[in-house]
VMD Tcl script that draws the C-alpha trace (Angstrom):
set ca {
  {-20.79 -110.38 -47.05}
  {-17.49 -109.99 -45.27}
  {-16.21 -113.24 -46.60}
  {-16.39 -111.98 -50.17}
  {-14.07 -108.71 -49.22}
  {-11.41 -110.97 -47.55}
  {-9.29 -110.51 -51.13}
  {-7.52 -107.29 -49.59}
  {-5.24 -109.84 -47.39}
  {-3.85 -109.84 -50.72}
  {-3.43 -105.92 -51.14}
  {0.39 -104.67 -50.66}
  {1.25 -101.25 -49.45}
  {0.68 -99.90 -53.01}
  {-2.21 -101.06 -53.36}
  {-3.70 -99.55 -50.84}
  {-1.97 -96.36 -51.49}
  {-4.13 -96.52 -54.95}
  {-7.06 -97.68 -53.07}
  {-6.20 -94.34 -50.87}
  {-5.88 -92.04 -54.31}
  {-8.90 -93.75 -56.31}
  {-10.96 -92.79 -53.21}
  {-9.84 -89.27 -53.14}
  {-10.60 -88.28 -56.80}
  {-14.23 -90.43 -56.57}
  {-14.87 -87.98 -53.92}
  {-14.04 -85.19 -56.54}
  {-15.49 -86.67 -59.63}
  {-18.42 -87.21 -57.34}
  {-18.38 -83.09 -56.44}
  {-18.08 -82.63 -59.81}
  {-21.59 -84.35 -61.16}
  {-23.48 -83.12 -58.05}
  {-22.59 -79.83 -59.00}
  {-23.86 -80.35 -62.72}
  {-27.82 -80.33 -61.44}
  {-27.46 -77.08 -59.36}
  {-26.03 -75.34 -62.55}
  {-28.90 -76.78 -64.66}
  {-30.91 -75.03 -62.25}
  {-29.27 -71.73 -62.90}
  {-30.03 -72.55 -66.05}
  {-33.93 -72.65 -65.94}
  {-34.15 -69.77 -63.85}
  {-32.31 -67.55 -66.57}
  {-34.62 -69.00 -69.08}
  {-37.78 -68.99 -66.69}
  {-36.89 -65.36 -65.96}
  {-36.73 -64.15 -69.66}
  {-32.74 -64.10 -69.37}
  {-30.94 -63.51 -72.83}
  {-28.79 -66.59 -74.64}
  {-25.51 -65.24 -73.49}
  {-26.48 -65.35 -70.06}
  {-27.74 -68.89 -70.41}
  {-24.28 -69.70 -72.36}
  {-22.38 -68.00 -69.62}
  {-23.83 -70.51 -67.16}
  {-23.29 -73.25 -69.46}
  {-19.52 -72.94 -69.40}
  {-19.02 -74.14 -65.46}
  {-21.32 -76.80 -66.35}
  {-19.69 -78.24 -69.33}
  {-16.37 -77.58 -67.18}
  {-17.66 -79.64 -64.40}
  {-18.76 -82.97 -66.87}
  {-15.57 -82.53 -68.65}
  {-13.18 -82.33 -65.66}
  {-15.86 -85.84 -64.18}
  {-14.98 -87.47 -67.01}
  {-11.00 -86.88 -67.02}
  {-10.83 -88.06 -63.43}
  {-13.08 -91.41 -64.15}
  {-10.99 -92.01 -66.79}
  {-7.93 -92.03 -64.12}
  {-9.82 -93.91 -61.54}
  {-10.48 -96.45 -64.48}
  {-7.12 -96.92 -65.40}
  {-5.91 -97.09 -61.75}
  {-8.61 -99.72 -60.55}
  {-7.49 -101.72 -63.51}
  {-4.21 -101.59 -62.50}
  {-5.22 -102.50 -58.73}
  {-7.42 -105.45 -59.50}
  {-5.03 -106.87 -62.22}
  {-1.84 -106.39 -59.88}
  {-4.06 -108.35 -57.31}
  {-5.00 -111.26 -59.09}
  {-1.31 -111.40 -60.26}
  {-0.18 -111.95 -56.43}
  {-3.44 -114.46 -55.98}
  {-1.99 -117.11 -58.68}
  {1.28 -116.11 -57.15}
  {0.52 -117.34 -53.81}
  {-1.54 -120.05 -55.02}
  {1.00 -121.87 -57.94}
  {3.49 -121.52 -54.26}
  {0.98 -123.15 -52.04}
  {0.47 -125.73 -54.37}
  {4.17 -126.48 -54.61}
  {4.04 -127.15 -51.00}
  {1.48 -129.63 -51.31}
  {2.07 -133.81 -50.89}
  {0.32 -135.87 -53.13}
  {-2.20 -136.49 -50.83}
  {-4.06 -132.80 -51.25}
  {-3.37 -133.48 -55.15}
  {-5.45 -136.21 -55.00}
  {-8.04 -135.19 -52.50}
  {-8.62 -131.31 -54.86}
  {-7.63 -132.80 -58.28}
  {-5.61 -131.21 -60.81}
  {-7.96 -130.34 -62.97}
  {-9.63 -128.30 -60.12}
  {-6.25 -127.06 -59.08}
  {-6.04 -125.69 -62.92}
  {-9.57 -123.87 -62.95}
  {-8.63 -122.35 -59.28}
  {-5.39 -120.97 -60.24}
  {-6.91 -118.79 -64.23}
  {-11.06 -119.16 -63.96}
  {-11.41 -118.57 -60.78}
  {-8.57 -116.11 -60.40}
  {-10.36 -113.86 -63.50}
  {-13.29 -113.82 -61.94}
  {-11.84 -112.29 -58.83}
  {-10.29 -109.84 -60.81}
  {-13.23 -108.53 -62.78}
  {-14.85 -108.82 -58.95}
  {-12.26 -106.19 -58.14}
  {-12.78 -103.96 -60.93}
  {-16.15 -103.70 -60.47}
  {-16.19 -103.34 -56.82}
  {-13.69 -101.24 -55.99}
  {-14.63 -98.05 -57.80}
  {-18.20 -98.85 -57.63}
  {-18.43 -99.54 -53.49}
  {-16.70 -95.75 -53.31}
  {-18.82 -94.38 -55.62}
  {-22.16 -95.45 -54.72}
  {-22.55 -94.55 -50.77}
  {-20.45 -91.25 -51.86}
  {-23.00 -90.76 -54.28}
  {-26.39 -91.83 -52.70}
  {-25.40 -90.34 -49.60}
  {-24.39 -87.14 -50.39}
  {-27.25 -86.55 -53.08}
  {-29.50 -87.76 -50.24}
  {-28.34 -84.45 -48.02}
  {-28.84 -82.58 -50.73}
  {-32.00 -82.83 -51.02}
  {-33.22 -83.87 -47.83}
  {-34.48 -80.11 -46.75}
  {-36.26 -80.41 -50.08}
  {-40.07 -81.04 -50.21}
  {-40.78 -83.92 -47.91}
  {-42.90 -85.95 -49.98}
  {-40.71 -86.36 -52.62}
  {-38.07 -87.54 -49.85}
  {-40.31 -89.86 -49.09}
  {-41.17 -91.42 -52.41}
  {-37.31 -91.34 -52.87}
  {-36.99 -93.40 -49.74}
  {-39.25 -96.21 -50.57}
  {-37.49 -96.40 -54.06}
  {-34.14 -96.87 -52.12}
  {-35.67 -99.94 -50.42}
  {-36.95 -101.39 -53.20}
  {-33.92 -101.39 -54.81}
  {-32.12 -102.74 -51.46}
  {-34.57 -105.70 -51.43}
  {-34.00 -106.17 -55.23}
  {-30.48 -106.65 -54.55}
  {-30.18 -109.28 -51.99}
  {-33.38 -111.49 -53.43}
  {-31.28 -111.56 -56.59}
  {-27.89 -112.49 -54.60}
  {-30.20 -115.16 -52.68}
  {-31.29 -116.71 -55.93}
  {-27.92 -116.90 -58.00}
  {-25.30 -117.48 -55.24}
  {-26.28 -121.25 -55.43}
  {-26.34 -121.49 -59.54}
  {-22.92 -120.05 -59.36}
  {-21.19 -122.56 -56.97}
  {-22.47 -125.07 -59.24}
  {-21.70 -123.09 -62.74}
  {-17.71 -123.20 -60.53}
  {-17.92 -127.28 -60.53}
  {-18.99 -128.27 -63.66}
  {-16.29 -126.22 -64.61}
  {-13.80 -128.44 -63.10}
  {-16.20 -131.65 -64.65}
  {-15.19 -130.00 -68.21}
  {-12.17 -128.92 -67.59}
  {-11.47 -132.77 -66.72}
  {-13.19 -134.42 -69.84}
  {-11.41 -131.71 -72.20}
  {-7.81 -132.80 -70.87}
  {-8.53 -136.82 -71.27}
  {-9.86 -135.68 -74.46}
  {-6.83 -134.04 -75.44}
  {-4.70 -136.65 -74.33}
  {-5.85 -139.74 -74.61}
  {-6.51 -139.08 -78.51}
  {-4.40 -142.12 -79.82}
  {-6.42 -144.27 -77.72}
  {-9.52 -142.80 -78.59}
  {-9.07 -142.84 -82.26}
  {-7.59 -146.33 -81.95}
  {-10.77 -147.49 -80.70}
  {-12.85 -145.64 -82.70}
  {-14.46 -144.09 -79.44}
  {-15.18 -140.49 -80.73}
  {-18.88 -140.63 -80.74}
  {-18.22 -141.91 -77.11}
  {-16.71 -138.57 -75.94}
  {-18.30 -136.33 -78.02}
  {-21.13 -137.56 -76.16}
  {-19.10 -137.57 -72.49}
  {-18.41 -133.54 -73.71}
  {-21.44 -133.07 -74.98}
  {-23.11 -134.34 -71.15}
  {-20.92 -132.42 -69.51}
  {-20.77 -128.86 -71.81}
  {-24.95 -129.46 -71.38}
  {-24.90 -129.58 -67.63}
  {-22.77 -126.16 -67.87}
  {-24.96 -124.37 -70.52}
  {-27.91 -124.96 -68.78}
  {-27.15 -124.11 -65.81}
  {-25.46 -120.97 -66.89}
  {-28.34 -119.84 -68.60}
  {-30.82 -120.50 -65.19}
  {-28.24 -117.96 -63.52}
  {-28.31 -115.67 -66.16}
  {-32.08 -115.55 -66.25}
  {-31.92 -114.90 -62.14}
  {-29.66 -112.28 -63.14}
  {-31.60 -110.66 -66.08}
  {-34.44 -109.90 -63.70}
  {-32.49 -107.62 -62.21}
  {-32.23 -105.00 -65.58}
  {-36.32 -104.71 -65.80}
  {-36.57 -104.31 -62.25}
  {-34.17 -101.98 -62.01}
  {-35.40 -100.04 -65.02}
  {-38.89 -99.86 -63.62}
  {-37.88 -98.68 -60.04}
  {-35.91 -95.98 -61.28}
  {-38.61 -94.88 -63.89}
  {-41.45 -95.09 -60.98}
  {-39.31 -92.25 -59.45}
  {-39.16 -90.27 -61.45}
  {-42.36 -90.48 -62.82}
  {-43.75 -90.17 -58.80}
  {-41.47 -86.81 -58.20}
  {-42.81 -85.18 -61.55}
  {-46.70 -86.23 -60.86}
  {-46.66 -85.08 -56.85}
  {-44.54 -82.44 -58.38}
  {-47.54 -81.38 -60.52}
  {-49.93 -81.21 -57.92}
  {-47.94 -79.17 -55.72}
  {-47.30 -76.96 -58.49}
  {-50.77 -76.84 -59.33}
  {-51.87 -75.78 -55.58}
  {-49.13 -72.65 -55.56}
  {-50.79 -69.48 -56.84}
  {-48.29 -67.63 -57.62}
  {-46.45 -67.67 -60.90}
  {-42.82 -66.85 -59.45}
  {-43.14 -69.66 -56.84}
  {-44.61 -71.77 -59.58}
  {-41.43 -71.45 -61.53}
  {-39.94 -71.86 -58.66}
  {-40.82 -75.19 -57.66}
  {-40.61 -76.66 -60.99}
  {-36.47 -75.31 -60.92}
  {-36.68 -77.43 -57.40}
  {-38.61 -80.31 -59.30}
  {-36.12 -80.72 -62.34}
  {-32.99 -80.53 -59.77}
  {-34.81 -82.88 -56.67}
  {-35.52 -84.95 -59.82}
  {-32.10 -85.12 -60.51}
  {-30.34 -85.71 -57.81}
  {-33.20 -88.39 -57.03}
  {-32.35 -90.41 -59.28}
  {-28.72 -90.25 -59.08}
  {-29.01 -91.16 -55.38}
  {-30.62 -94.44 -57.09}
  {-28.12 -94.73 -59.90}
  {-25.85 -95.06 -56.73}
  {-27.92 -98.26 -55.75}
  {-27.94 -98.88 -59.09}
  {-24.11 -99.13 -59.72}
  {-23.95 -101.84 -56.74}
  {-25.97 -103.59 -58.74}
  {-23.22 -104.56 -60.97}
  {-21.49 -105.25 -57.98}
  {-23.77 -107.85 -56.63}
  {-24.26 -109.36 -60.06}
  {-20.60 -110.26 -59.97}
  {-21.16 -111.12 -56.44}
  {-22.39 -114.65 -56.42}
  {-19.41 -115.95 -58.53}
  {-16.62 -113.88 -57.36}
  {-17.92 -115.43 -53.76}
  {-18.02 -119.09 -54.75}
  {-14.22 -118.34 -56.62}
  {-12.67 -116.78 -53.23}
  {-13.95 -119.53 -51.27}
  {-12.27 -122.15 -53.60}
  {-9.03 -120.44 -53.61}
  {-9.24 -119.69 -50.32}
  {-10.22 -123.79 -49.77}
  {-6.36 -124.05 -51.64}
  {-4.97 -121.76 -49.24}
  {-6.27 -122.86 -46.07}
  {-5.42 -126.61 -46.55}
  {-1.96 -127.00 -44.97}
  {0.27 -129.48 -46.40}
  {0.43 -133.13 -44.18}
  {4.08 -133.53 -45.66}
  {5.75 -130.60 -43.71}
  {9.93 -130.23 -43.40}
  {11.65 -130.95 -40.02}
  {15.49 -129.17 -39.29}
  {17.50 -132.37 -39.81}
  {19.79 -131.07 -42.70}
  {22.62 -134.21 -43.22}
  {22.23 -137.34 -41.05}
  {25.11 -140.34 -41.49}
  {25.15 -139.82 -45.62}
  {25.28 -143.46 -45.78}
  {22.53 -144.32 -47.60}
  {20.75 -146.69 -45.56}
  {17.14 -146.88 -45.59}
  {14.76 -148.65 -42.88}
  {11.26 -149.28 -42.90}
  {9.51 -150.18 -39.47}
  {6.35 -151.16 -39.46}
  {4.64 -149.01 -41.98}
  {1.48 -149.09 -43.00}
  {-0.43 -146.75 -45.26}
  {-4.22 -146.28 -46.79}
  {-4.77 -143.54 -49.68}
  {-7.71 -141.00 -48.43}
  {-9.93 -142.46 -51.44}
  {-9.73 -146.16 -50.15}
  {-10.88 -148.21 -47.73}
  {-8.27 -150.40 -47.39}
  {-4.61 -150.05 -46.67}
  {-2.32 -150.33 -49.36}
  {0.91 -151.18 -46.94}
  {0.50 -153.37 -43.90}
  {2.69 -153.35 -41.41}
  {5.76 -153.57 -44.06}
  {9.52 -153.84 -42.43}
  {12.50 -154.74 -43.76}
  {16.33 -152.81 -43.96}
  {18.28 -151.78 -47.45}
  {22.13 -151.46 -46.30}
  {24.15 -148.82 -47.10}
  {25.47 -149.23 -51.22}
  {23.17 -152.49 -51.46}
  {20.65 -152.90 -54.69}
  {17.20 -154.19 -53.25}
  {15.03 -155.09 -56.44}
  {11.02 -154.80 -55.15}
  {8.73 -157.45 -56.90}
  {5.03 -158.57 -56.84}
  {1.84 -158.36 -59.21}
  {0.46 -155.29 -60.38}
  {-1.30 -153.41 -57.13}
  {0.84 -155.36 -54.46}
  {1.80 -151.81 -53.52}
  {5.40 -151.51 -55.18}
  {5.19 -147.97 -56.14}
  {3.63 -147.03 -52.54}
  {6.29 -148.31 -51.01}
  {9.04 -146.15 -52.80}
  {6.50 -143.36 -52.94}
  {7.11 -142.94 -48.71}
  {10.95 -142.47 -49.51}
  {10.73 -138.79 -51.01}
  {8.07 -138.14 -48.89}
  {5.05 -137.79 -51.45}
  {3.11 -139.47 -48.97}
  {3.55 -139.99 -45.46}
  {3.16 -143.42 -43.59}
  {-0.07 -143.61 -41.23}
  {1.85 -145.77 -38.81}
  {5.49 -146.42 -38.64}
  {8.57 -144.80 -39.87}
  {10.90 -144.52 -42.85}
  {14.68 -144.06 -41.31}
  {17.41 -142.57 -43.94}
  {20.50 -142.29 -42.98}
  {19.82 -142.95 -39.33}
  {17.36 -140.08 -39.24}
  {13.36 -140.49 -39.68}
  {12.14 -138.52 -42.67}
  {9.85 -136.79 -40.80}
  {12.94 -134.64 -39.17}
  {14.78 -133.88 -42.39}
  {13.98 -130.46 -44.36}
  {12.14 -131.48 -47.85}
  {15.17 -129.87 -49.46}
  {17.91 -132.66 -47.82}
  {15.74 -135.39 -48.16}
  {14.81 -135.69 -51.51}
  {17.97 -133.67 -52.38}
  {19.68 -137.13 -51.37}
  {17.55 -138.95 -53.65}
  {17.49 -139.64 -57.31}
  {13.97 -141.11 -58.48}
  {12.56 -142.16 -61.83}
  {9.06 -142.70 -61.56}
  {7.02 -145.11 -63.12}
  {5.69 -142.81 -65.37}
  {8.27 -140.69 -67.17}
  {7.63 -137.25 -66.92}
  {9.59 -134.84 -69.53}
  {8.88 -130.96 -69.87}
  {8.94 -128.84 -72.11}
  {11.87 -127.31 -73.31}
  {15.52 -128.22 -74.20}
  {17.36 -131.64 -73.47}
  {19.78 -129.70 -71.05}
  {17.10 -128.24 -69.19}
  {15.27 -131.65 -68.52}
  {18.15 -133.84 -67.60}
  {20.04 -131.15 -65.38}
  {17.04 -130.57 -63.30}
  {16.27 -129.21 -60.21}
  {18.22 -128.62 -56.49}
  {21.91 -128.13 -57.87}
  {21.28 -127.64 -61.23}
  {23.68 -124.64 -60.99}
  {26.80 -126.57 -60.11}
  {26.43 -129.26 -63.20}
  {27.76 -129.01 -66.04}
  {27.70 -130.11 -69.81}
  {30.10 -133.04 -69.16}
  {27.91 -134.05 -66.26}
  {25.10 -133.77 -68.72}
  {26.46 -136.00 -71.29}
  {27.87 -138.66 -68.66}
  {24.42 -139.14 -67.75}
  {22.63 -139.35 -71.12}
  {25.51 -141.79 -72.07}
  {24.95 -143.94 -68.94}
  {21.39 -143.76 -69.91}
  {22.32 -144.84 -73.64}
  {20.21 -142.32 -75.04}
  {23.67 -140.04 -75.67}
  {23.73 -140.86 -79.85}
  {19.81 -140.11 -80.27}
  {20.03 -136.86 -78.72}
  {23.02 -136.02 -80.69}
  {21.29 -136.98 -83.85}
  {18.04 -134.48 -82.95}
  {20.47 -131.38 -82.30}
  {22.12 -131.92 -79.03}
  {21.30 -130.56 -75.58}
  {19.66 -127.93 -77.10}
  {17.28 -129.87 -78.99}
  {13.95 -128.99 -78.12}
  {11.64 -131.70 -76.28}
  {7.98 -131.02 -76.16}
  {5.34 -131.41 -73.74}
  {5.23 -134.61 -72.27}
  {8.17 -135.43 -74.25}
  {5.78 -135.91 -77.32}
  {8.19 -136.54 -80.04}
  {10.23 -138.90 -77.80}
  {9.43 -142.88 -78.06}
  {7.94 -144.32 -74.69}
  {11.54 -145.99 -74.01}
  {13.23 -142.82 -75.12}
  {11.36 -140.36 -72.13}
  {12.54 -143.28 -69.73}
  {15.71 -143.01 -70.14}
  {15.72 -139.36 -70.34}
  {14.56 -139.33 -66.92}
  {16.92 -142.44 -66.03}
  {19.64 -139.42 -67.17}
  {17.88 -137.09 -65.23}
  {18.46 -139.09 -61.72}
  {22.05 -140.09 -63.11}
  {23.09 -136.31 -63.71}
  {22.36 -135.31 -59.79}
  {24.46 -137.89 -58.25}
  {22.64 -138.78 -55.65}
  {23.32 -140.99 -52.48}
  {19.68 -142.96 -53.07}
  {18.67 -143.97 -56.78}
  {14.58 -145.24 -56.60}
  {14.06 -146.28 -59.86}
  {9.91 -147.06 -59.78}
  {9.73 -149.52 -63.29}
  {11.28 -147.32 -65.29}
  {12.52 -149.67 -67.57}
  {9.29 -151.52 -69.11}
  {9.36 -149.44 -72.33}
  {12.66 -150.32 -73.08}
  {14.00 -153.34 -75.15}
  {15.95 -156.05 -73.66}
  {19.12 -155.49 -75.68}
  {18.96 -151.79 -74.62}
  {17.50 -152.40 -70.79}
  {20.51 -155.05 -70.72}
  {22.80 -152.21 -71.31}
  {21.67 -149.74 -69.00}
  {21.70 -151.65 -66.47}
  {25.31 -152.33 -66.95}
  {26.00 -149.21 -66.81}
  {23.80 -148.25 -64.02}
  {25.49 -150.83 -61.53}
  {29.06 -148.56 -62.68}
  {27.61 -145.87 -61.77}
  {25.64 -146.74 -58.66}
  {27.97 -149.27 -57.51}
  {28.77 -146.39 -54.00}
  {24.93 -145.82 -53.92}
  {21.86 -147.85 -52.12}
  {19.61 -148.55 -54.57}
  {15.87 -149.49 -54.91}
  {14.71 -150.85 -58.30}
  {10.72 -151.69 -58.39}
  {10.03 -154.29 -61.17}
  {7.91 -157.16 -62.69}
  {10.53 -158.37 -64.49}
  {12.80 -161.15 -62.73}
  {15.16 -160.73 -65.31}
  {15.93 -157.14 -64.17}
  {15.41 -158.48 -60.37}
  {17.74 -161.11 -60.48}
  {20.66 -158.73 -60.77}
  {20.19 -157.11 -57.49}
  {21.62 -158.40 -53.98}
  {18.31 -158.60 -52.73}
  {14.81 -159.22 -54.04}
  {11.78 -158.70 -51.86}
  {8.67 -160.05 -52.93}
  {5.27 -158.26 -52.07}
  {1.53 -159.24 -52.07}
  {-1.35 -157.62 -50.96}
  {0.62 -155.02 -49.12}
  {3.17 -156.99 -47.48}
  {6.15 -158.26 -47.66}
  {5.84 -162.35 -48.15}
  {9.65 -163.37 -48.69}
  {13.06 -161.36 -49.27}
  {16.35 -163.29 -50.42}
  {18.41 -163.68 -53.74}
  {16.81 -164.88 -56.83}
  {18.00 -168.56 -56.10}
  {16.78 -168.21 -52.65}
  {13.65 -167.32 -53.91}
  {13.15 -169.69 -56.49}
  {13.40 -172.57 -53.98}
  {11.04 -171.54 -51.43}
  {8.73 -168.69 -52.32}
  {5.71 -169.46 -54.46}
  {4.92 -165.86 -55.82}
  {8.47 -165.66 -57.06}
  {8.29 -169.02 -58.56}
  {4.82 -167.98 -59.98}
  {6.24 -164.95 -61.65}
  {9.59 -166.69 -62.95}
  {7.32 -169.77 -64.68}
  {5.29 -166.51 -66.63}
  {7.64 -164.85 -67.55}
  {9.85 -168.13 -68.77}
  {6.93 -169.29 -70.78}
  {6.25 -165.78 -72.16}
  {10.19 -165.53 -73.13}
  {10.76 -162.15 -70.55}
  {13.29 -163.74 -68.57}
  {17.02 -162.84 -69.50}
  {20.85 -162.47 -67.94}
}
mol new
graphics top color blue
foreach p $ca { graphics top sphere $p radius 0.5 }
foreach p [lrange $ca 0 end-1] q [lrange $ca 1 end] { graphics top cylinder $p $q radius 0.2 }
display resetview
């Protein structure tokens, strides 16, 4: 139970100051309805006692004034718990979306976005209602329960009694209905995050699935998968309706058990003033009977939102409390050279089970082009993937600048480091805001902007579509596939860093175009190391060095006429790509 309550770490000082307030006028509104029975009592004696209307309206007043002064203050506590649990849930995605931030790819992978996305709204809300309901209700109830309890506990012992056993009941109720649905719910929370995934491919992958004419095929996929959900929502729902009936018929038995003891002991009293006495005693033990139960009854709602506000604060907290492998060291500058070493690296992704770098080595100099070649899963993209530190080797080290990675702050490393992945990545929003991106942003200007865009030769198109303030959308959506490349090609360009990794970001581009930028490019970079990943040779064959990978390793390094005489793979690659007409100056 005190797992679920672990939410206040997330409670700043005004929070608790509300917290502090909201219990303070509970306590009131609280005073307020117990005093509400004690006037109604009042009331029957005037009218038991032959009393005249104005004395019974007289009596009336401080009642009405009581309700009406309950229901101003629970309409403040409302407002303020709203406030509370919204604020909260507010700092919860807060410290989440930065957590997140802080994670390598590795945790990515190992929690998926998609579950990252449900975490950080779904789960998140449900807290939040969690709050709502809990927070006024936990005051209110023991408040309520117990201090209706003292009331009437020098009342007639037999109808404490009965109230008693009703109080258990309701106990027991409680946690065999908690018992029941705390399991449905922790699964309800992951086939959330099975839907959530199947909606997004949906969404995305729609020109592949209409190409192939696959709807029936995912309709079918979301149909599996919004089944699973539905069905197991409603076998937590049905645990949960129990609890209305049961409820209902606990608090009825109660009353109806105070009102038939109460007629026997009426019944055995002889005389007529004591008679009308106890039943004034019956209608107000009555009554604060059963709002001692309405107290047990109002944590009801508490433990029905229980069993999923649980299972969300566990998966947030499983966010929170997974610490980041990639972590910052103090190194801020090193030699600013630009050299790069790899010793001895090898590397396995937490999914497989086998390594997807062995034991790779080799030296890029400071200002030299090293072009990275191999078939598709050789481990290219791993390779240059260590180098901003989205992963980090399991053996062996990456050396920049003189310095091992692992010393440098995130911030200088990658701030040294201009990468275009494989798969271009635009945002949404304006052309200026994509390209002059990130650390520095601030000191770049327009010029700087357009420098890079015309390096990129994408400079005329984005004059034609209304400048840098033309609006891109997500996933740069009305941008062709070569178009987002160089876009992000820009985006390196405009940062001017001392390491460009570009990951083969040119394979949507033409030849006559690719030709061009990477004219330009060696301009540009001709002060800068860089590392270009392809499968082309015709790209390759520019650089100063080509290494050739396979399986993980590095098989041969050397110019392209080096290669061509004495590695196979190279000579393998060349003779497909010559007879498939993709090798060019």
């Amino acid at each position: 139970m005190a797992g679920i309550f672990s939410f206040v770490r997330f409670f700043t000082r005004k929070e608790w100051a509300l917290t502090a307030v909201v219990f303070a006028m509970i306590v009131v509104e609280v005073w307020f309805d117990l005093e509400i029975p004690q006037y109604m009592a009042d009331i029957t004696d005037v009218i038991t006692s032959g009393g005249t209307p104005d004395e019974v309206v007289s009596k009336s007043y401080a009642m009405v004034g009581c309700a009406v002064a309950s229901l101003i203050i629970g309409l403040m506590v409302s407002i303020m718990v709203g406030w509370i649990s919204t604020s909260v849930a507010k700092t919860i995605r807060e410290r989440e979306f930065e957590h997140v931030q802080r994670f390598s790819m590795k945790e990515m992978d190992l929690i998926s976005s998609y579950s990252l996305i449900t975490r950080s709204t779904n789960d998140v809300k449900q807290i939040q209602d969690f709050i709502g309901i809990a927070l006024e209700s936990l005051i209110r109830a023991p408040v309520l329960s117990i201090w209706a309890v003292v009331r009437i506990s020098t009342a007639n012992m037999t109808w404490t009694a009965v109230t008693m056993v009703c109080i258990v009941a309701m106990v027991i109720l409680i946690l065999t209905i908690m018992r029941l649905s705390a399991p449905l719910f922790r699964r309800v929370q992951q086939l959330n995050d099975g839907l959530n995934s199947v909606t997004m491919e949906m969404v995305t992958g729609q020109r592949v699935i209409r190409a192939y004419d696959a709807q029936d095929l995912e309709r079918e996929r979301f149909d599996k998968a919004s089944d699973a959900l539905y069905e197991n929502n409603i076998r937590a729902n049905h645990v949960m309706a129990a609890s209305v009936p049961f409820n209902g018929l606990i608090r009825n038995s109660l009353t109806m058990a105070i009102y038939w003891l109460g007629a026997f002991i009426i019944a055995g009293t002889s005389s007529e003033p004591e008679r009308l006495t106890l039943f004034g005693d019956m209608i107000v033990f009555a009554t604060y009977a059963t709002m001692a139960l309405n107290g047990f009854r109002t944590l009801v709602n508490i433990f029905n939102a229980f069993p999923k506000a649980k299972v969300s604060l566990e998966r947030i907290f499983e966010v929170l409390d997974t610490d980041p492998c990639v972590v910052g060291g103090k190194e801020e500058e090193g030699d600013r050279s630009g050299s790069i070493r790899f010793r001895d690296v090898t590397f396995r992704y937490p999914s497989s089970q086998n390594d997807a770098l062995k034991g790779v080595s080799f030296d890029v100099d400071p200002g030299e082009t090293v072009a990275i070649i191999g078939a598709t899963g050789c481990g290219k993209t791993t390779l240059v993937d260590l180098i901003p530190r989205f992963y980090d080797p399991d053996s062996g080290s990456v050396v920049i600048d003189g310095v091992d990675i692992r010393e440098y702050s995130l911030d200088s490393i990658r701030g040294k480091i201009g990468f275009v992945p494989q798969r271009a990545t635009v945002l949404s929003g304006s052309v200026r805001d994509n390209v002059n991106y990130g650390l520095g942003s601030q000191d770049r200007g327009d010029d700087d902007i357009w420098r890079a865009l015309e390096i990129a030769c994408i400079d005329d198109f984005i004059r034609d579509i209304g400048g840098l303030d033309a609006s891109l959308t997500e996933d740069g959506r009305n941008l062709s596939g070569g178009q987002k490349q160089r876009v992000t090609i820009a985006r390196a360009v405009c940062r001017h860093p001392e390491i460009f990794v570009f990951d083969d970001c040119f394979s949507a581009i033409d030849y006559r175009t690719d030709l061009e930028v990477r004219s330009r490019l060696r301009k540009e970079t001709k002060d800068a190391t860089v590392i270009l990943v392809t499968q082309r040779i015709g790209t390759a064959r520019t650089a100063d060095r080509i290494v050739v990978m396979d399986d993980g390793t590095i098989v041969d390094q050397g110019t392209h006429e080096e290669l061509m005489q004495r590695c196979s793979i190279y000579q393998e690659i060349s003779d497909s790509q010559e007879t498939g007409g993709d090798i060019d100056g």
